[in-house]
C-alpha positions as CSV (number, residue, x, y, z in Angstrom):
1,X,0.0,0.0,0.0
2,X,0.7,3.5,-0.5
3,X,2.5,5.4,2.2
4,X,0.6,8.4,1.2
5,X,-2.9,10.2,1.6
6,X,-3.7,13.2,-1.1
7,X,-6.3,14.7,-1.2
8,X,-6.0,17.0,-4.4
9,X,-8.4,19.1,-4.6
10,X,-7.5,21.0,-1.5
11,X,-10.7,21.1,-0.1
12,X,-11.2,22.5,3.2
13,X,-15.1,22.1,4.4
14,X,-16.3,24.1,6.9
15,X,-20.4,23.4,6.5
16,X,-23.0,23.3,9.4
17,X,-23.4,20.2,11.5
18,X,-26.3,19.5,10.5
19,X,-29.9,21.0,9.7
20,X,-33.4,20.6,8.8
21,X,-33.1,20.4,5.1
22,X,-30.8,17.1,5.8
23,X,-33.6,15.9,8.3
24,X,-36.4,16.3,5.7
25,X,-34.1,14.2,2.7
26,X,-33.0,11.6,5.0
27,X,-36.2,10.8,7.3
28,X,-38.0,8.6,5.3
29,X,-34.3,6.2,4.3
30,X,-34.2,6.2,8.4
31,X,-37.3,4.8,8.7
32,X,-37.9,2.7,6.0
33,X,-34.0,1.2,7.2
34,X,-35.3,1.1,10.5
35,X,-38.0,-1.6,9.6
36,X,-35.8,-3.8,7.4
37,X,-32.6,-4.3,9.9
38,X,-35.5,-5.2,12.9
39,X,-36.3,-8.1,9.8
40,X,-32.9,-8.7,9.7
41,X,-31.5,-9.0,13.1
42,X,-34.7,-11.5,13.7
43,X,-34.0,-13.3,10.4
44,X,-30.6,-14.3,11.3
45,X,-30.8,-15.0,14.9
46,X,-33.9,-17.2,14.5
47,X,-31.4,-18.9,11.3
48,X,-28.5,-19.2,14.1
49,X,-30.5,-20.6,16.9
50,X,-32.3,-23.2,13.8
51,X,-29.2,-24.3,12.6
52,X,-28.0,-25.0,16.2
53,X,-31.1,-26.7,17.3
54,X,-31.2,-28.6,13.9
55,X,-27.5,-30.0,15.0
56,X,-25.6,-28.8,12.1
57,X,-21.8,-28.9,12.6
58,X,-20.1,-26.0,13.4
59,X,-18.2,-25.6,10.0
60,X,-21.2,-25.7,8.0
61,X,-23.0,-22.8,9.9
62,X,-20.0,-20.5,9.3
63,X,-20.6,-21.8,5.5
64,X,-23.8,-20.5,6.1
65,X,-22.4,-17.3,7.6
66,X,-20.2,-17.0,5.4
67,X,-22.3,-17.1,2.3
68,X,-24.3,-14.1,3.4
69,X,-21.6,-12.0,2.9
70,X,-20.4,-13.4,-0.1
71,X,-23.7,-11.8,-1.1
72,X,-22.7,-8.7,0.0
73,X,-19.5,-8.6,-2.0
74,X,-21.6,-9.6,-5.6
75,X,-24.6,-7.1,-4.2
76,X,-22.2,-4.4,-3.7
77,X,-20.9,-4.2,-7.4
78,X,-24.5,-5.2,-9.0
79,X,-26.1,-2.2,-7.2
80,X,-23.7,0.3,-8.2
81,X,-24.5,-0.4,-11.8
82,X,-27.9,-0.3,-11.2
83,X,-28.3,2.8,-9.7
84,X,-26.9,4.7,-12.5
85,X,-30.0,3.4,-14.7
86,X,-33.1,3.4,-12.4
87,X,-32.1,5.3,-9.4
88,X,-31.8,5.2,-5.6
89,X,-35.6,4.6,-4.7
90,X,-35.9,1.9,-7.1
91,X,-33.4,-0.1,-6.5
92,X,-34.2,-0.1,-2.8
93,X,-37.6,-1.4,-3.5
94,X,-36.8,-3.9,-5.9
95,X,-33.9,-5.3,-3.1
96,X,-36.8,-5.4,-0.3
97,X,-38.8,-7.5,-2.7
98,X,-36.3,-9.4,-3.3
99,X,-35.3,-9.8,0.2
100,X,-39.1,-10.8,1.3
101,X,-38.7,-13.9,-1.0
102,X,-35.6,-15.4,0.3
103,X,-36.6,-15.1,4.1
104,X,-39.4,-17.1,3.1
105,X,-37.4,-19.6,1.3
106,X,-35.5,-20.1,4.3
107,X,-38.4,-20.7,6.8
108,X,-40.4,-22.5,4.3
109,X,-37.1,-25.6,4.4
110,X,-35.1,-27.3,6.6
111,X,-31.7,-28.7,4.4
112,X,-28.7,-26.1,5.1
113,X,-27.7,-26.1,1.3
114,X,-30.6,-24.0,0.5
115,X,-30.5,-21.9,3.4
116,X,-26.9,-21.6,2.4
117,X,-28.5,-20.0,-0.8
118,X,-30.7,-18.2,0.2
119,X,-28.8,-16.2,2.9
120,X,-26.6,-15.2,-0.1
121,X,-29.6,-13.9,-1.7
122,X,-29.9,-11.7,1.8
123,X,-26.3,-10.7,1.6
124,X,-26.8,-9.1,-1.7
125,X,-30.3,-7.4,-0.5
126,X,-28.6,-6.0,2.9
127,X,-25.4,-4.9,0.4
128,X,-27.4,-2.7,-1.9
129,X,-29.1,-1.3,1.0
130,X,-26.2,-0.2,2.2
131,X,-24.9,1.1,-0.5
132,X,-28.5,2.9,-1.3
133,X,-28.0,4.8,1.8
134,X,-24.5,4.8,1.9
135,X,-24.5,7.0,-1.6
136,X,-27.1,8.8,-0.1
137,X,-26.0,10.1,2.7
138,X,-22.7,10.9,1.4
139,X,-24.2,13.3,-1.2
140,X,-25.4,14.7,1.9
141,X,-23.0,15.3,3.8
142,X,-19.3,17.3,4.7
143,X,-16.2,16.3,5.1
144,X,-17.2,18.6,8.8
145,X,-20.4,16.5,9.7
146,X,-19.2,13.4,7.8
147,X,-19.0,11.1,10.9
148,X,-22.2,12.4,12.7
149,X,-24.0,11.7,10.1
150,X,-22.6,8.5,9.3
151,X,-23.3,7.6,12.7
152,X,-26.6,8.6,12.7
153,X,-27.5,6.1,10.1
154,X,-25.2,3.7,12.0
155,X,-27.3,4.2,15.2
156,X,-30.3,3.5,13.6
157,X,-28.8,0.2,11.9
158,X,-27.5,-1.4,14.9
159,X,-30.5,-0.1,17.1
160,X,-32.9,-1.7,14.4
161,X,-30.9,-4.4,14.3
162,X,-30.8,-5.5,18.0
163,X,-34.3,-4.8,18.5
164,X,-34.8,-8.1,15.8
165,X,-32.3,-9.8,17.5
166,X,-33.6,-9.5,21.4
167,X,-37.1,-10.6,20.2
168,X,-36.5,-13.6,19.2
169,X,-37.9,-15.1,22.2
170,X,-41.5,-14.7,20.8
171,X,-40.7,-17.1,18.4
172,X,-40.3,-20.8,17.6
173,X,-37.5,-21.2,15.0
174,X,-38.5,-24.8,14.0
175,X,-41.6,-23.2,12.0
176,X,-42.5,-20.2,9.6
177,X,-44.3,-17.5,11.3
178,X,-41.1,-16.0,12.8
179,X,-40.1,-15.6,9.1
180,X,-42.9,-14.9,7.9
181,X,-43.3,-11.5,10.5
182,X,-39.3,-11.1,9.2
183,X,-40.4,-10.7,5.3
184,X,-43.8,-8.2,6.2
185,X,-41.5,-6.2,7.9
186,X,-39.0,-6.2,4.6
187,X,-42.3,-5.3,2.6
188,X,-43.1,-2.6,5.4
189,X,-39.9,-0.5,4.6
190,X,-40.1,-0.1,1.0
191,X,-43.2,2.7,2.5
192,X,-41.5,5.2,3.6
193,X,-39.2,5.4,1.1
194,X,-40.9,5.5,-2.1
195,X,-44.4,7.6,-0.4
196,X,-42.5,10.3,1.1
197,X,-42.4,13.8,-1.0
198,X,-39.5,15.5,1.5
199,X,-37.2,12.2,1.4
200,X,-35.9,12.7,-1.9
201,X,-32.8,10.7,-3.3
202,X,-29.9,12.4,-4.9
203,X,-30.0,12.4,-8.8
204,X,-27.2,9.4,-9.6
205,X,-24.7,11.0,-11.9
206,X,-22.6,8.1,-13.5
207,X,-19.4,8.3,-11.3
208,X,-15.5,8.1,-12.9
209,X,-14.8,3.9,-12.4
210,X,-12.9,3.8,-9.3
211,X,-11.0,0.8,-8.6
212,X,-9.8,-0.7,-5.5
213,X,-5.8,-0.4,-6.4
214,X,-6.9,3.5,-7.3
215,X,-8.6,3.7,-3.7
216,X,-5.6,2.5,-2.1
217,X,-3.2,4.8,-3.8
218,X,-5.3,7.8,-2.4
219,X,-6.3,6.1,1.0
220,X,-4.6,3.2,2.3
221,X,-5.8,3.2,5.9
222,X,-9.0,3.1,5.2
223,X,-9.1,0.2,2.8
224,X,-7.0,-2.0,4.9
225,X,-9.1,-0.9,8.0
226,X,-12.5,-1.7,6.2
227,X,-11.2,-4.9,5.3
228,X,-9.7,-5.5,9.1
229,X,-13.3,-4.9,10.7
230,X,-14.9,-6.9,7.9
231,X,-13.0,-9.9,9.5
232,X,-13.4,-9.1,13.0
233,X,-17.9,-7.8,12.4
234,X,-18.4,-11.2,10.5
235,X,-17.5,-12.8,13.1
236,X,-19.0,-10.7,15.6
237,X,-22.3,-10.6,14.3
238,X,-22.5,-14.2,12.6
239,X,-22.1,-16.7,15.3
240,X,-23.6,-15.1,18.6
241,X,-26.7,-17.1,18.7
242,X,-24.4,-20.1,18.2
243,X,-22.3,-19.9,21.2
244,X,-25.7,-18.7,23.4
245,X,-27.3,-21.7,22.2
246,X,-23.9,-24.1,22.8
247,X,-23.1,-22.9,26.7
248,X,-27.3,-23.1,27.3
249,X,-28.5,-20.5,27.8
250,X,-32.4,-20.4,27.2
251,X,-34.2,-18.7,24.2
252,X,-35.0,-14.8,25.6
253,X,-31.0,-14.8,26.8
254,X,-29.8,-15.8,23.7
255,X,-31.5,-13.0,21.6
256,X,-30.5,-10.6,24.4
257,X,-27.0,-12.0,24.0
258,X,-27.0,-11.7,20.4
259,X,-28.2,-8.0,20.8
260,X,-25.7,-7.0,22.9
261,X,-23.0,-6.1,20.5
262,X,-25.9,-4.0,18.8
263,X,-27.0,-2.4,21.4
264,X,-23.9,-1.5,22.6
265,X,-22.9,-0.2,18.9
266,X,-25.9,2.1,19.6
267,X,-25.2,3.7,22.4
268,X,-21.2,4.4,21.9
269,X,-21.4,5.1,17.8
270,X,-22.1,9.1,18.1
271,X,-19.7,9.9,20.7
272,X,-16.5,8.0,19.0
273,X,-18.0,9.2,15.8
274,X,-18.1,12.9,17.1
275,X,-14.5,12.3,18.5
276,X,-13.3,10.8,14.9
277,X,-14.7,14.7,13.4
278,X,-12.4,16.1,15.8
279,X,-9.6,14.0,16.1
280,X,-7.4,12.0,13.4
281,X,-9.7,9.0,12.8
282,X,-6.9,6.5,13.3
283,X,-6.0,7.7,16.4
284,X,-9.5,7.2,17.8
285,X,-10.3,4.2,15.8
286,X,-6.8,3.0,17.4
287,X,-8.2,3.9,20.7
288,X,-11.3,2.0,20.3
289,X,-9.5,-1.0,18.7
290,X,-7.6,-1.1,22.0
291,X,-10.9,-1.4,24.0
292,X,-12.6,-4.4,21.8
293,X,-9.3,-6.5,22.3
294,X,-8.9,-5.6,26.0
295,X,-12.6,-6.5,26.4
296,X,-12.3,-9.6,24.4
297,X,-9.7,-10.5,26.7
298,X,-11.9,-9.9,29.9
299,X,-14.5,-12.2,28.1
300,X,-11.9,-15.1,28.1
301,X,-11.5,-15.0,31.5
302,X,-15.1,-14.5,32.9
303,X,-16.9,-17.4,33.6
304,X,-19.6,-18.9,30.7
305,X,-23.0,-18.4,32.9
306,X,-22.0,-15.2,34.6
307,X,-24.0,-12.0,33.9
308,X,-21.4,-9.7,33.3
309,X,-20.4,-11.7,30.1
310,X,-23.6,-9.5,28.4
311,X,-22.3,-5.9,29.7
312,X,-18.8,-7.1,28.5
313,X,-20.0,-8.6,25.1
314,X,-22.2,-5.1,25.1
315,X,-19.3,-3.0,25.5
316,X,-17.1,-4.9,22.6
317,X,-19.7,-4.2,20.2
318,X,-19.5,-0.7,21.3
319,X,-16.1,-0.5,20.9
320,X,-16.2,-1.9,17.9
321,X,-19.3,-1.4,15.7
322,X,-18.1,2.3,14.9
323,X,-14.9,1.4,13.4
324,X,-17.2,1.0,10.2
325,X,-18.1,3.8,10.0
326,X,-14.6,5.5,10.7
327,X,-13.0,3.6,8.6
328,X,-16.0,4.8,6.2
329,X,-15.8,8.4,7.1
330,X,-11.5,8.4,6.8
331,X,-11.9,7.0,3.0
332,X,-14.4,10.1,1.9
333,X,-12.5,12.8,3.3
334,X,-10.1,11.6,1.0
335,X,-11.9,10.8,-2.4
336,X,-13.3,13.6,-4.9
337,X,-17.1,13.7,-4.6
338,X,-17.8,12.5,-8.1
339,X,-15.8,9.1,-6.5
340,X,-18.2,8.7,-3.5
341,X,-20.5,6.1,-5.2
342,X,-17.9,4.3,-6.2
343,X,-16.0,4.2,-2.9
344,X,-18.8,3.8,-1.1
345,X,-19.3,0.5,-3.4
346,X,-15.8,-1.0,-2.6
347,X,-15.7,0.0,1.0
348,X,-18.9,-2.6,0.8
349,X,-17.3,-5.0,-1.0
350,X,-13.9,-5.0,1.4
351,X,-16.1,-5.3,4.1
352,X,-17.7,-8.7,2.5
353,X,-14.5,-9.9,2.0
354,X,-13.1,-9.8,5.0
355,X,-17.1,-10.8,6.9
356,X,-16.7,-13.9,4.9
357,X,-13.1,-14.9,6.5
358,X,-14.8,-13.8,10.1
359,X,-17.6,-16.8,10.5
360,X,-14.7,-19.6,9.3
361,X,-12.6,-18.8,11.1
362,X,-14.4,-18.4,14.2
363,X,-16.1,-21.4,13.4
364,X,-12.4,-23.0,13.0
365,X,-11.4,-21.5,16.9
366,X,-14.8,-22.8,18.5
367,X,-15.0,-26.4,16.9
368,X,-10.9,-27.1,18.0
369,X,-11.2,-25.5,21.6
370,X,-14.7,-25.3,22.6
371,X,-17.8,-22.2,22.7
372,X,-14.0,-19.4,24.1
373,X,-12.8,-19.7,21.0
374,X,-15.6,-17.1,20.1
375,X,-14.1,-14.7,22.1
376,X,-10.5,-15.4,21.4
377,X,-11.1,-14.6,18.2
378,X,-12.7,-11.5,18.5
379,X,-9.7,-10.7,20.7
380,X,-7.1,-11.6,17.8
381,X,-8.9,-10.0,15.4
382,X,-9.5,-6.3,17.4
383,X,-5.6,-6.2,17.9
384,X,-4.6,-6.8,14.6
385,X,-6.9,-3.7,13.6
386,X,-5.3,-1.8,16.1
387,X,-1.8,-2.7,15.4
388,X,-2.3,-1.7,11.3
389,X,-3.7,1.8,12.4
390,X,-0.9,2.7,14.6
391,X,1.4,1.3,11.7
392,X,-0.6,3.8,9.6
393,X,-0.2,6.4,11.6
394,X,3.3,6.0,12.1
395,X,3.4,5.8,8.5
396,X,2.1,8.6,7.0
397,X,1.3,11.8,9.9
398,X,-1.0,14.1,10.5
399,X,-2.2,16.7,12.9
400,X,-3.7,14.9,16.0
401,X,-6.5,17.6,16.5
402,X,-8.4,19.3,13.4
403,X,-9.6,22.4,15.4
404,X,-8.2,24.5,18.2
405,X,-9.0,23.2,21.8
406,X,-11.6,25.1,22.9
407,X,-13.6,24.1,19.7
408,X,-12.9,20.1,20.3
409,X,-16.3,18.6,21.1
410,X,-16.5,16.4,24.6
411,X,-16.4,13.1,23.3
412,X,-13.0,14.2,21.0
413,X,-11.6,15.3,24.4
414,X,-12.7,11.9,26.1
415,X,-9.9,10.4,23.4
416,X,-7.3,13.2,23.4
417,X,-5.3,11.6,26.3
418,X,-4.8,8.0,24.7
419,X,-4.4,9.7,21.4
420,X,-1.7,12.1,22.9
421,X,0.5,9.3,24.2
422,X,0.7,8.0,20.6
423,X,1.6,10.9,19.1
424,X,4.4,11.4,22.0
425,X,5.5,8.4,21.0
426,X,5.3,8.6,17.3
427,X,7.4,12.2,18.3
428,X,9.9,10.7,20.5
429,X,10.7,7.6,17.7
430,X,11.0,10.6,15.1
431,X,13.9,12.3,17.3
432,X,16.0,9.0,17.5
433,X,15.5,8.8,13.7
434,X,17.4,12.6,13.3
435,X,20.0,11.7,15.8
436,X,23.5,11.4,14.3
């Protein structure tokens, strides 16, 4: 990779935090997101705890982890064509329709090669979602309110998300109706979208064909990062329900297990994401990576049945969820705005790569030494995200802050001392460099 970041325009945006006008074009994307993650989080924790239940080795529910973000990586690059001929709107109701049929594929059989299938056909739905509001909101927004609004929509994803995942009490997964309530609620969010007359998309324009070896020449760091916390969220996010429902823990812990990660993401996505609009991103994404492993760690060592394993696993996902969208936020500052749709397109399909190496290899760590492999995993896979942004940073430097003090927001200041020590170090290594 590159050891450096250009961004050659020059640009220097200044622009409001936010306002109305970005409330009234984004509310109805929101929603209409809102109602197909809470079908997704239930979709794939009532999959999870099925497969279990059904007695499927471990290796083949990775496969069928894995294959849902193998979907992601082919839905990334199909939608970005299709936008440029039938627009934003359109393609995210078409997806939704799509989407309704494969959840009820998968609830409607019980052989794991079709459900294998199928949950690639809802990879490739959930990745032109994403990339549907991805696009959008980028068009939207500044390189100055850039990661507040990113985690906005990244709040409303993971909140959405673990709300499907912590009802999956309600339901028995060894027949339809839980998937059938999953694909009305895909149906549902295609409403909001295409009825309201504020929530306009963007006009497409046909962006310059970006590719992933012309990304990392401008951006480095936040290609490898994407692809880092692809890994580590695939794994995260894939096999929850698997190792609830291995150590025994009953059906309403096991979705509130699951949704831990989520809900942590929800509640500790705005502040890091205000820090990272503040702060160099890789020093706070560096500072958060730091948390997920150390938390991992404290996983391993707590007991299986104890209750603090959910504030701990909470905490992990709230450590880590809003790497994403730093990593996310770090690429666009750098790319020219007519290359936003086409970033936003590979930063997708980086992510699917690496989520598809996550569940395998998880899978791998729990079938050779037990249900703490799970976690000893996540741990690996935090510090080797951490350990490629501080080579970044010591690779290619920047300014630690982006404003003067008394403008840093609270959150940014929350991460100024751990990001301080590294640039004192990063300092310090420079001065034995110039020594004779």
């Amino acid at each position: 990779m590159s050891g450096t970041e250009v961004d050659s325009s020059g640009r220097i945006d200044a622009g409001p935090a936010f306002g109305r006008d970005v409330a009234l074009a984004t509310w109805g994307l929101f929603v209409g997101l809102s109602l197909l993650l809470v079908s997704g989080g239930l979709f794939g924790t009532l999959l999870g705890v099925r497969a279990e239940t059904a007695g499927l080795p471990t290796g083949v529910i990775g496969v069928i982890s894995a294959s849902y973000y193998l979907g992601f990586i082919v839905g990334s690059k199909l939608t970005l064509r299709t936008l440029a001929g039938v627009g934003h709107i359109r393609v995210y109701a078409a997806l939704a329709a799509l989407l309704t049929c494969a959840i009820l594929g998968v609830g409607m059989t019980d052989a794991w090669g079709p459900w294998a299938l199928l949950r690639f056909v809802t990879g490739l739905c959930f990745a032109g979602q994403y990339v549907v509001a991805e696009s959008w909101l980028n068009d939207l927004a500044t390189n100055a309110n850039r990661g507040r609004l990113l985690a906005v929509y990244t709040v409303v994803a993971t909140g959405a998300f673990a709300v499907g995942q912590a009802v999956v009490f309600a339901f028995d997964t060894v027949v339809v109706t839980g998937f059938a309530v999953c694909a009305i609620l895909a149906s549902l969010a295609v409403v909001p979208v295409a009825l309201s007359e504020e929530a306009v998309a963007p006009r497409f324009e046909t962006s310059v064909r970006t590719s992933l070896r012309d990304l990392a020449q401008i951006v480095p760091t936040g290609l490898g990062a994407c692809l880092l916390v692809g890994v580590a969220h695939g794994a995260m996010a894939g096999l929850p329900a698997v190792y609830a429902t291995r150590i025994g823990l009953p059906a309403a812990q096991i979705g509130l297990f699951a949704a831990a990660p989520s809900i942590g993401g929800m509640l500790l996505q705005w502040p890091i994401s205000a820090a990272s609009d503040d702060l160099d991103r890789r020093a706070v994404g560096l500072a958060a990576a730091v948390g997920a492993a150390g938390t991992a760690l404290v996983l391993v060592l707590t007991p299986e049945a104890h209750w603090m394993v959910l504030v701990w696993f909470g905490l992990l996902g709230g450590l880590s969820y809003p790497l994403y969208s730093i990593a996310g936020a770090y690429t666009n500052d750098w790319v020219e705005p007519h290359q936003l749709n086409a970033a936003a397109s590979q930063l997708v399909t980086l992510y699917g790569i690496g989520a598809v190496a996550g569940p395998l290899m998880t899978a791998l760590a729990m079938e050779t030494i037990g249900p703490v492999g799970f976690f000893w995993s996540l741990l690996v896979m935090h510090a080797i995200i951490a350990a490629f942004l501080l080579y970044r940073m010591l690779a290619w430097r920047a300014p630690l802050t982006k404003r003067p003090w008394a403008e840093v927001s609270l959150p940014a200041r929350a991460f100024y001392v751990p990001a301080t020590v590294v640039a004192i170090g990063r300092a310090r290594r420079s001065r034995r460099r110039q020594r004779p």
